[in-house]
N, C-alpha and C positions, 0 to 999 in steps of 0.2 A: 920459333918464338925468339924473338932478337934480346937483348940485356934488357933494354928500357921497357918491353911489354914482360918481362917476367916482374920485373922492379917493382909497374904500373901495378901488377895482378896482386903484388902480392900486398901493396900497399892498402889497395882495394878491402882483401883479407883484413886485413890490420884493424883500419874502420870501423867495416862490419863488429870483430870483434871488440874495440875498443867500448864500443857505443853500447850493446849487449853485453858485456860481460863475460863474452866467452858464449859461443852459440856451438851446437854440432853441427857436422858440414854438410846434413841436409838445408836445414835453415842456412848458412851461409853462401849454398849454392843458389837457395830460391830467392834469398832476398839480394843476391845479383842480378839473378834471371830478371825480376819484376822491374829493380834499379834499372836496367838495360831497358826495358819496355819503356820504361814511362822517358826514360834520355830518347832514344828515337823518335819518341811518337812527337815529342817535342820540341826536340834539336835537332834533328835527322843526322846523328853519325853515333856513333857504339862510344859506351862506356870500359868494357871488359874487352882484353885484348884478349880475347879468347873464344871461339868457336862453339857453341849450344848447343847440343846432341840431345835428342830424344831416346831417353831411356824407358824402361817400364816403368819408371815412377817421377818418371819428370825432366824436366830439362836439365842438363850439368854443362858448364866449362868442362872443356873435355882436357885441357891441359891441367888444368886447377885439378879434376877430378884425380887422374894418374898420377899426379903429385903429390893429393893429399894421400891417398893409399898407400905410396911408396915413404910418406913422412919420417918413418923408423931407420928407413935405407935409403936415404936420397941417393938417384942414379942419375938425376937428370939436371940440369941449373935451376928451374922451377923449387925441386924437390929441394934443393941444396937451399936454396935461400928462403924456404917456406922453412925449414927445421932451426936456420937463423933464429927467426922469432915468433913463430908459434909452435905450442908445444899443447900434446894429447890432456888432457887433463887426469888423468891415470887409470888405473884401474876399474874403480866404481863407477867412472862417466868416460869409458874408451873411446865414443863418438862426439865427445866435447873439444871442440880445439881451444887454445887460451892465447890471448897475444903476450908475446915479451917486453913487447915493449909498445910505445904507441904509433900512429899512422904518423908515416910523414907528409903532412898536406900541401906540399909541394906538388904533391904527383897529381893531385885531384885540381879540377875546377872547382867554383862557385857550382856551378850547374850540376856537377856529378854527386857533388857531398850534399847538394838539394835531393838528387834522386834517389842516393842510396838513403838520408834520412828517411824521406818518405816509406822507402819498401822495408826498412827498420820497422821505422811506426806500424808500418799496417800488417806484419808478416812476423813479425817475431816473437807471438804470443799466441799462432797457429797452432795447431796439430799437425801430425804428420799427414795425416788423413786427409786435412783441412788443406796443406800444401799442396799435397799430391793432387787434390781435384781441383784446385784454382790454376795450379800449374799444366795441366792437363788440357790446354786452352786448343782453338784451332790451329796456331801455329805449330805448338808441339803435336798435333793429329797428323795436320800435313806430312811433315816429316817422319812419323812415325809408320804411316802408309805406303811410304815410297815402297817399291819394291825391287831390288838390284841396284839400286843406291844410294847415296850417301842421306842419312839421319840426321844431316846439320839444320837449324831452325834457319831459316830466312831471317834477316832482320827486317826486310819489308814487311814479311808474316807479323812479324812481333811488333811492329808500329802499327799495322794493321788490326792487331788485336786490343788495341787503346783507340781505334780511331783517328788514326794519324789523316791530317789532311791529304789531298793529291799532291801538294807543291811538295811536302816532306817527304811522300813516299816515293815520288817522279825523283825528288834529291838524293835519296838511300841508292835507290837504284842505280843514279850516274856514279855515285862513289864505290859503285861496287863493280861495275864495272871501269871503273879507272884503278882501279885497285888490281883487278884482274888483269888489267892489259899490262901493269908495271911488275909479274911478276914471272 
């Protein structure tokens, strides 16, 4: 993960929390995940510099996820600059993350702080319950089925699961493999 996509992610975070009040990092994970769907399915290229793994209970940024668990002992740059400016809410709400300060919206577009409002609005008044089986979609199946490899969501999958036209998802596809050939 390069400076500017930890910066990007963590700015992300910030957001999220800003706008809620402080969410736990289930919700902060899902109402990326969905942000990221609805940015594909109608921009065709990723909001979150970070990777979707299919877990038992849903999709997570797999860098986001290891950093937020490591938040007490940042080992990683992620971890180091997530403990910057957000902090555990304490004791009585141990899965609540709080921001320190606000998002700097430099990092974000129009178009990303359109998507992640939306997945605000429509996800952060959920249940866990409610989370885990919306998030629970074909994309995160797919990958959850592999067998002998990797658990990463497509983001084709994921523009797929909003209905993305052919031109957006013929578009994901080329950038993903130009992405792959430049690394």
């Amino acid at each position: 993960m390069t400076n500017y996509d930890s910066k990007k992610l963590t700015e992300l975070v910030l957001f999220i929390l800003g706008k809620t009040g402080g969410a736990d990092f289930y919700h902060a994970f899902k109402i990326l995940y969905f942000a990221e769907m609805k940015h594909l399915a109608k921009w065709g290229y990723s909001i979150v510099p970070d990777e979707f793994c299919a877990l038992k209970y849903g999709p997570v940024p797999t860098n986001l996820y290891y950093a937020v668990k490591e938040l007490n002992h940042p080992q990683m740059n992620l971890s180091e600059e997530l403990s910057e400016v957000v902090q555990f809410a304490g004791e009585d709400a141990p899965n609540i993350l709080l921001p320190k300060r606000e998002a700097n919206l430099k990092f974000l577009s129009k178009s990303e702080i359109e998507a992640l409002e939306q997945s605000i609005e429509e996800n952060e008044s959920l249940t866990f319950g409610q989370l885990k089986k919306k998030s629970h979609d074909e994309a995160w199946a797919e990958a959850n089925r592999r067998i002998n490899g990797t658990n990463v969501i497509s983001p084709v999958s994921m523009a797929k699961v909003l209905n993305a036209d052919d031109a957006i998802l013929e578009y994901i596809e080329e950038q993903m493999q130009i992405e792959s050939a430049l690394k």
